[in-house]
N, C-alpha and C positions, 0 to 999 in steps of 0.2 A: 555567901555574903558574910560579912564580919560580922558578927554579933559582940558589943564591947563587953556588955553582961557576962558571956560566956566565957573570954581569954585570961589567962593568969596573966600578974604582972608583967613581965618583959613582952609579952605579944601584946599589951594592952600599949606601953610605953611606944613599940616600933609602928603600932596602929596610929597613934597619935605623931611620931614621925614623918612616918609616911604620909601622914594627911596634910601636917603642915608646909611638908614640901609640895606636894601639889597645888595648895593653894597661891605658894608663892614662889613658884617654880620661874624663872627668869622667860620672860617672854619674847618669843620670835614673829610678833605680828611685825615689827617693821623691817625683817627681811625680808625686799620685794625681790632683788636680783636686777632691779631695775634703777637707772638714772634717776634721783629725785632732782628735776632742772627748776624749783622752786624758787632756790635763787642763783639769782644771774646779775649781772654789770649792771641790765636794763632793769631789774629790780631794782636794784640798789639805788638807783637813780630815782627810780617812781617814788621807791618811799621816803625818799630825801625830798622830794616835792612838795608835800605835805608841812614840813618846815622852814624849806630853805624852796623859797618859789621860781629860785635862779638856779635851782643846781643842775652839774652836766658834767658827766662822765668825763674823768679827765683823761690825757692822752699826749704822752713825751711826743717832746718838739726838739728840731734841729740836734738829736745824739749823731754822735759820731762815732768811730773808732771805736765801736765794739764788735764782738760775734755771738749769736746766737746759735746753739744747737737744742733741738728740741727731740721729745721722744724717746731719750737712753732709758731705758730697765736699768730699775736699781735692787728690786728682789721681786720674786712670785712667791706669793703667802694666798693661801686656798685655790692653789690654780689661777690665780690673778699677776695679771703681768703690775709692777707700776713701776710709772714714769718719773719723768721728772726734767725740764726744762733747764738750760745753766745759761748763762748771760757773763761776758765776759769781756774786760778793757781788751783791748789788742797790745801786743808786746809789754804785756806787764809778766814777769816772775816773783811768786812771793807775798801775793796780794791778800788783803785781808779776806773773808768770806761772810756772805750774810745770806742764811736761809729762811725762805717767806714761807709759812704756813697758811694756806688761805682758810676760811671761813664758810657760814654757811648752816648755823647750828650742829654739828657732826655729820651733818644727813645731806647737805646739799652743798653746793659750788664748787670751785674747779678751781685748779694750778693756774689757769691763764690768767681768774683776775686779777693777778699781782705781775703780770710781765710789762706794765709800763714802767711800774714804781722800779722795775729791776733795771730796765732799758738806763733808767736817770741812774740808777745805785751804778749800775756797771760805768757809767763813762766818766763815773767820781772816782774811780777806781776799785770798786769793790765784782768781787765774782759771786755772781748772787742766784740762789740755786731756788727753783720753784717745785718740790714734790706735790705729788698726788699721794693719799692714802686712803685706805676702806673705810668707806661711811657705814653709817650705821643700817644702810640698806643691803648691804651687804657681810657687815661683821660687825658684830657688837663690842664696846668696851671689855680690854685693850687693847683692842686691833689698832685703831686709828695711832693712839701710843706709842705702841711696838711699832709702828711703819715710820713715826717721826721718830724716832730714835737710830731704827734701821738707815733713815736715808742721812743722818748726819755720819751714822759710820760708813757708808759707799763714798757720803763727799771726804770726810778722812783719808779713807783709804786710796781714794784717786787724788789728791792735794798737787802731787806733782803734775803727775798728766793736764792737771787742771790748772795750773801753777797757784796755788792756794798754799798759804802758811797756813799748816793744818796747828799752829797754836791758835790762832785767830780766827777761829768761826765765833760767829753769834748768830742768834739764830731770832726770828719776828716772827709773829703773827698778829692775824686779825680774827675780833672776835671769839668765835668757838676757837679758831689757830692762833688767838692769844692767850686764852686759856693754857692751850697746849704746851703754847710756850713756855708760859711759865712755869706747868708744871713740869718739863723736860729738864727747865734751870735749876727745879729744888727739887728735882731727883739725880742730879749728879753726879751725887756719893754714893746711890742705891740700885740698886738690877732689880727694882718691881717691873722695868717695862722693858728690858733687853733681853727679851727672848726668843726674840729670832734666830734663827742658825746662819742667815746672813752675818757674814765676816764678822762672826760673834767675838772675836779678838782683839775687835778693835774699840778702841772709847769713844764714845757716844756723847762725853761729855763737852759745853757749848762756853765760852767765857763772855758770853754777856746775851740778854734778855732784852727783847722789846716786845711790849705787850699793849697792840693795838685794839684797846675797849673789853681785853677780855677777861672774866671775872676772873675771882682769887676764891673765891668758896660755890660750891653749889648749893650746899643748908647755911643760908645765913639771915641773920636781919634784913638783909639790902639786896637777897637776892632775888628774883624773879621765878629763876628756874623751878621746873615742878611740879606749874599746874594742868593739873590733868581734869579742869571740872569741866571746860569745855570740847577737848580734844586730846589727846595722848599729845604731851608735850615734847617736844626736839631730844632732850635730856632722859625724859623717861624711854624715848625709845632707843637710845644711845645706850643706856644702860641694861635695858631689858626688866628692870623694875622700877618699882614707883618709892620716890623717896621716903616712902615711909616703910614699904616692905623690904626693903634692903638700905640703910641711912650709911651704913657699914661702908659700902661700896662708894657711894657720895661724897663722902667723907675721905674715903682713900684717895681720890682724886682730885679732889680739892690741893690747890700748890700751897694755899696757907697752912695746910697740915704737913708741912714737908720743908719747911723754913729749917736751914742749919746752918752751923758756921762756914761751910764749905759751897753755900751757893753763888754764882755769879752776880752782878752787878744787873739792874733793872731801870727800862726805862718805861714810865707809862705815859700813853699819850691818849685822851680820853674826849670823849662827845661829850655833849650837856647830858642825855641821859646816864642818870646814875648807876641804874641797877647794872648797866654794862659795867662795870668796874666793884661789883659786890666784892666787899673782904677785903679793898685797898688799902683801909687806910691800918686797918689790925694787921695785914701784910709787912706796911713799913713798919711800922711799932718793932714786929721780929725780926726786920733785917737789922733797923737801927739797933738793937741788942745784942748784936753780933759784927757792928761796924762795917756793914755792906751797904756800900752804892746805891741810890736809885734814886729819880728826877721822877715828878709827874708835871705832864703838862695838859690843860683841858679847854681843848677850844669849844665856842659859843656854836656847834655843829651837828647836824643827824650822826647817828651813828654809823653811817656807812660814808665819814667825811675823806678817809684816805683815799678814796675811790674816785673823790669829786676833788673837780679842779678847781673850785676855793680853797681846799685844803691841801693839795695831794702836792704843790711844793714846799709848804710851812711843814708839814709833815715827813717830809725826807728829809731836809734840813734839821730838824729836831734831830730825826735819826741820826744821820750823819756825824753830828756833832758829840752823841752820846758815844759812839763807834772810834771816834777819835779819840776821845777821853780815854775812853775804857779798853781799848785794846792798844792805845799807846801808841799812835800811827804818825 
């Protein structure tokens, strides 16, 4: 047993080391290995009930003329295959691109709940790509990251096959997948998250941003994320520590730490709850500083309104309308 009494200097220093990293060693309690189906479509619904005592799962009507392929491997990262869903006009070549990040706190929901919003995006002409990546049940912060970075350079590098003007991706999410997004946007110019050896050649980079309710900071006045007084929060198991043992890592992720001249144009579309949109408005502050693009718009709505069909075609239309702007269509 170590006796501290007993060690000279440098074994006393590597004791205290060594102690402090076990205390605050990155934890793997929410590696189950398993599906967390916490939240689903029919969640999102329930707790939209609570607010909104009419709401109901919305669901494209009368599309035409598109194609759907579902299922392509876009890379395996820890022996895991992922997928990723593409929705596509018919006899279009050239077509803009829009990929949806879905949501879920890091830890739960799937690529399909955004295949209607895509069914409408596709028959407006857009080719619109739904990945899958590792939740935090299976890999910790930056996996999720590295897999959204990875799957804009698979749709890159397939543009043709796919007939996509690979100048014109942009890329959405909801929620925790609008976090992402926007931290994908205001890492542009930086390789913190493209480290995959998938077609590590290619740019990752996205020219516009839409960011449906997801925060801009994790440590902030207005954010939420965190608390672990009642249960290990989404965040903290995302991360593997708690924002106070590692603030460093919260911080790195955060997209309002990551604002530069070089990021794309943003669109925010936001519920009545606020803390969904923590760091927005210090966000525009840094774009406007640097002459960057961005609209917010905030309907009287649960926060899972893109979902629900009061909202889910004022909400494409928003979209649409930024995508034309900003990518000049």
């Amino acid at each position: 047993m170590f006796n501290p009494f007993t060690m000279n200097k440098t074994t006393f220093l590597l004791f205290l080391l060594f102690s402090f990293q076990a205390i605050f060693a990155q934890s793997k309690k929410g590696l189950t290995y398993k599906p967390d189906t916490s939240f689903t479509k029919y969640q999102a619904v329930k707790w939209a009930l609570t607010q909104s005592p009419n709401a109901k799962l919305a669901i494209a009507k009368d599309i035409k003329n598109i194609t759907i392929k579902e299922n392509i491997k876009y890379t395996t990262e820890d022996g895991m295959d992922l997928m990723l869903d593409v929705f596509s006009p018919k006899n279009k070549k050239n077509a803009p691109c829009l990929i949806i990040i879905h949501g879920g706190g890091w830890r739960s929901g799937d690529r399909t709940h955004h295949h209607e919003m895509a069914k409408v995006l596709a028959s407006r002409g857009y080719v619109v790509v739904t990945p899958s990546y590792r939740l935090s049940t299976h890999a910790l912060y930056p996996a999720a990251m590295v897999d959204a970075k990875t799957a804009i350079r698979w749709t890159r590098a397939n543009a043709q096959s796919l007939g996509i003007n690979p100048k014109k991706i942009a890329l959405a999410g909801f929620s925790a997948g609008g976090q992402m997004a926007a931290l994908v946007g205001t890492t542009n110019d930086e390789k913190l998250y493209d480290k995959s050896e998938t077609l590590k050649n290619i740019s990752s980079k996205v020219a516009s941003v839409i960011d449906l309710d997801g925060i801009l900071a994790y440590i902030h006045p207005e954010s939420g994320e965190g608390d672990d007084s009642r249960n290990i929060s989404a965040a903290t198991y995302y991360f593997g520590f708690s924002k106070t043992e590692k603030p460093e890592l919260w911080h790195e992720a955060s997209a309002l730490n990551h604002v530069s001249a070089g990021d794309p144009p943003i669109l925010f579309i936001n519920s009545s709850q606020e803390r969904m949109h923590a760091g927005r408005e210090d966000f525009i502050k840094k774009l406007n500083g640097f002459g960057i693009y961005s609209e917010v718009h905030t309907f009287n709505a649960p926060h899972t309104f893109c979902m629900l069909d009061e909202w889910f075609l004022p909400t494409i239309d928003l979209m649409d309308k930024f995508l034309i702007k900003t990518l000049k269509l």
